[in-house]
Structure formats: structure tokens, C-alpha cells
C-alpha positions in Angstrom: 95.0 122.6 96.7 93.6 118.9 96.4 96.0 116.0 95.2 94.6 113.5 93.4 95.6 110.2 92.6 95.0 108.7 89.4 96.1 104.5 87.9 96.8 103.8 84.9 95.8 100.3 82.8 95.6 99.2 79.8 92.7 96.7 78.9 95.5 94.8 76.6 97.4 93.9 79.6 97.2 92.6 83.1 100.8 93.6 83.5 100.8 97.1 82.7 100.3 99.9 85.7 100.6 103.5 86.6 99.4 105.4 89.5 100.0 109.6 89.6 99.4 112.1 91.6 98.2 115.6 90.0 97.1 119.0 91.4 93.2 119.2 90.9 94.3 122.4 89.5 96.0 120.7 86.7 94.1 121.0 83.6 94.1 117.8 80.9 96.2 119.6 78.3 99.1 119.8 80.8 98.2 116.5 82.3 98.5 115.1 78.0 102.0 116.8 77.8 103.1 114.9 80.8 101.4 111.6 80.3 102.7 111.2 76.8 106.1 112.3 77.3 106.1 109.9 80.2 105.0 107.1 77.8 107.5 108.4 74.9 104.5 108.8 72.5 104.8 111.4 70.1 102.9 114.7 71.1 101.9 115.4 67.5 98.7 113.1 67.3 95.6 113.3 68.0 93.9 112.3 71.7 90.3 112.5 72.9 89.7 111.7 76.7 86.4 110.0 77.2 84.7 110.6 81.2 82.6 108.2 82.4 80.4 107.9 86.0 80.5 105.4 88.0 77.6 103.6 86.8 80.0 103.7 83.4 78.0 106.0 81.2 79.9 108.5 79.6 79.6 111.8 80.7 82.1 114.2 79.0 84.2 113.8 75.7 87.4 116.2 75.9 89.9 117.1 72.9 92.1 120.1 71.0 88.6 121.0 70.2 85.4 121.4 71.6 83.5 118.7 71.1 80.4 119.4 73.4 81.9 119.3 77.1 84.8 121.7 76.5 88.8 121.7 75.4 91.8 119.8 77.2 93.2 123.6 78.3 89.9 124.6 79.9 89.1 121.2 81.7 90.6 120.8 85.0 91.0 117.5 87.3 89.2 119.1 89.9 86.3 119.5 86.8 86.6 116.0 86.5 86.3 115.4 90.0 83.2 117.6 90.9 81.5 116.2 87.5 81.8 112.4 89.1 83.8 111.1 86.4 86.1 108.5 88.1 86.8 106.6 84.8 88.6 108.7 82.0 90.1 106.5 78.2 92.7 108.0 77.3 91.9 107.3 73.4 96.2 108.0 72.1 95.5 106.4 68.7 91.8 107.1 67.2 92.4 104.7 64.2 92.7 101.9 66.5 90.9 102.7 69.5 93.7 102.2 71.4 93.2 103.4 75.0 95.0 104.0 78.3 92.1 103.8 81.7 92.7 106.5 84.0 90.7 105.6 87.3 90.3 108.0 90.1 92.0 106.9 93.2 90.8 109.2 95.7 93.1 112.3 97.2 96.8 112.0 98.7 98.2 114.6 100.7 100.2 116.9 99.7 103.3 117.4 100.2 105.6 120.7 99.5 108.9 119.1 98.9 107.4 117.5 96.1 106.6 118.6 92.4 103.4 117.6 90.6 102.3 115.5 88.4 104.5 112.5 90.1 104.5 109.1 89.2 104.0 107.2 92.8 104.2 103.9 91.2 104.4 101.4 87.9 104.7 97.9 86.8 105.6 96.8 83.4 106.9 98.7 80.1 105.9 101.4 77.9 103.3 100.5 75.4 104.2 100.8 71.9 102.1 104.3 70.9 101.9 102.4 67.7 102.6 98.6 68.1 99.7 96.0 66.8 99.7 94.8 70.9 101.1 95.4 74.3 103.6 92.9 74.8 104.0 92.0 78.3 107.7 91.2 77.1 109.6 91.6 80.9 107.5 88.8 82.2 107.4 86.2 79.7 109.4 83.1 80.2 111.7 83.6 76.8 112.4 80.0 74.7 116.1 79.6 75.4 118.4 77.5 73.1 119.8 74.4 75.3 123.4 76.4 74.5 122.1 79.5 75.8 121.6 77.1 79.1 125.1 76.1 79.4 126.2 79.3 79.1 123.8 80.5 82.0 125.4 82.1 85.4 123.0 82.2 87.6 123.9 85.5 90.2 122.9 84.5 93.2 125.2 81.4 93.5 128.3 83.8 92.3 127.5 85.9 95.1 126.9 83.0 97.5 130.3 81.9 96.3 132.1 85.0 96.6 130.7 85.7 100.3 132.2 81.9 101.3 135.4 83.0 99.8 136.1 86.2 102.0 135.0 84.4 104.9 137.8 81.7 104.3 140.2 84.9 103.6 139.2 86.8 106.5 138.9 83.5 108.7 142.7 83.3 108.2 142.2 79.8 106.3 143.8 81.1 102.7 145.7 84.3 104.0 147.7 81.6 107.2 148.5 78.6 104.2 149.7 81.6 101.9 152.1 82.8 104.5 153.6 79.5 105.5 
């Protein structure tokens, strides 16, 4: 069985990634389940997957129903795959054509201790299933009030401070004067 390894972007952002691995034998109906619960979108909408080649034309539309090119629970990745479609949109909201790129990575190899589909790596937050934009919130340099500054510890120097601090205990300096 072939492991394949999809990433995940969203045109909205040049924060936002996924990469997965999936059985070829997966088919896209499993793969939605997973994908959306992974995203915390709501399974009750609608979804079309769009397949493109990789000259970009599109080469296969998939849904709940057939819609020329057959159903999510009767196409498989390794369908996909063979079909040389290495560009999938994820369409999750048809009113506004909100997508999610799937691009085929190439094949991983397998291993048995391990279950599949398996997130292999991300950067940035969940988009909002149904937010106006994708808000690359985390990485954003917030305005901060100039009380909010004073306020501000930064962690590294606490730790800094703390480390100096045991070495004086352990170095005898504070423990020697105490005893004294």
C-alpha cells in the first residue's frame, strides 16, 4: 500500500500550511471526514473537490453526488494519483468560493507503527469555515497600549535571572552569608 503525501494552503494566506500523509487506498469521503474535523468545520455542508493536471486544467469535479467523474466514497487517492491530478480545491463553502489547495507531494514510506491519515506537519491556525478572511492572527505584531508595555515581562530575562540566582545559591555565596 502507497503513502501519499499531500500540503495544504490557502490562497488567502502565506501563513497557513498543512502536509498529510494518506493511504492511496483512502477514498475522498473518508479523507472529507478527517480533513474537516481536523479543521473544526462543520461536517453538515456541502464540499466539491475540483482535480486539476499539472498543466492546471481541470480534470475531475468530485462531490456527495455524481457530478460527471464519480462520488467522494468511490474516488480513491490512488484514483487521483493514476488520473495525474496533483492539484485538488478543496471548495468547503460554495457561496463563497472559499477553498483549501491540496498539492500532491510525492509518496512517504510507510511505516506500521503509525495510523493513517497523519498530519506530518502545519504552520498557522484554523481558518474560520465561515469567517469573511483568514486572519493570520499568531503572526501579527498586535498594537499594544504604552501601559500594556510597562506591564510586560519578558521570559527569557526571568529565566536568565533565575539561572544567576541558583548559581550564587549553589556557589555557596547566599547559602555561606545566611549561615554566618
Amino acid at each position: 500500500m502507497a503513502i501519499y503525501k499531500f500540503k495544504a494552503t490557502i490562497p488567502a494566506s502565506k501563513v497557513f500550511m498543512r502536509e498529510w500523509a494518506v493511504r492511496s487506498d483512502m477514498n475522498l469521503f473518508r479523507f472529507n471526514r478527517f480533513i474537516l474535523g481536523e479543521l473544526c468545520f462543520s461536517t453538515d455542508q456541502m464540499v466539491i473537490y475540483k482535480a486539476y493536471d499539472e498543466k492546471g486544467k481541470c480534470t475531475g469535479q468530485y462531490g456527495l453526488f455524481d457530478l460527471g467523474d464519480g462520488t467522494l466514497d468511490k474516488i480513491t487517492f490512488a484514483d487521483v494519483v493514476s488520473r495525474g491530478q496533483v492539484h485538488i480545491e478543496l471548495v468547503y463553502d460554495l457561496r463563497s468560493k472559499r477553498i483549501i489547495n491540496l498539492y500532491f507531494e510525492g509518496e512517504m514510506e510507510e511505516d506500521p507503527r503509525r495510523s493513517y491519515p497523519m498530519l506530518v506537519a502545519e504552520k498557522g491556525h484554523n481558518p474560520g469555515q465561515f469567517a469573511d478572511k483568514y486572519e493570520d492572527y499568531l503572526y501579527e505584531n498586535p498594537v499594544r497600549s504604552a501601559g500594556a508595555a510597562m506591564f510586560d515581562d519578558d521570559d527569557d530575562d526571568i529565566d536568565e535571572d533565575e539561572e544567576e540566582g541558583e548559581e550564587q545559591i549553589y556557589d555557596g555565596g547566599l547559602e555561606d552569608d545566611a549561615l554566618e
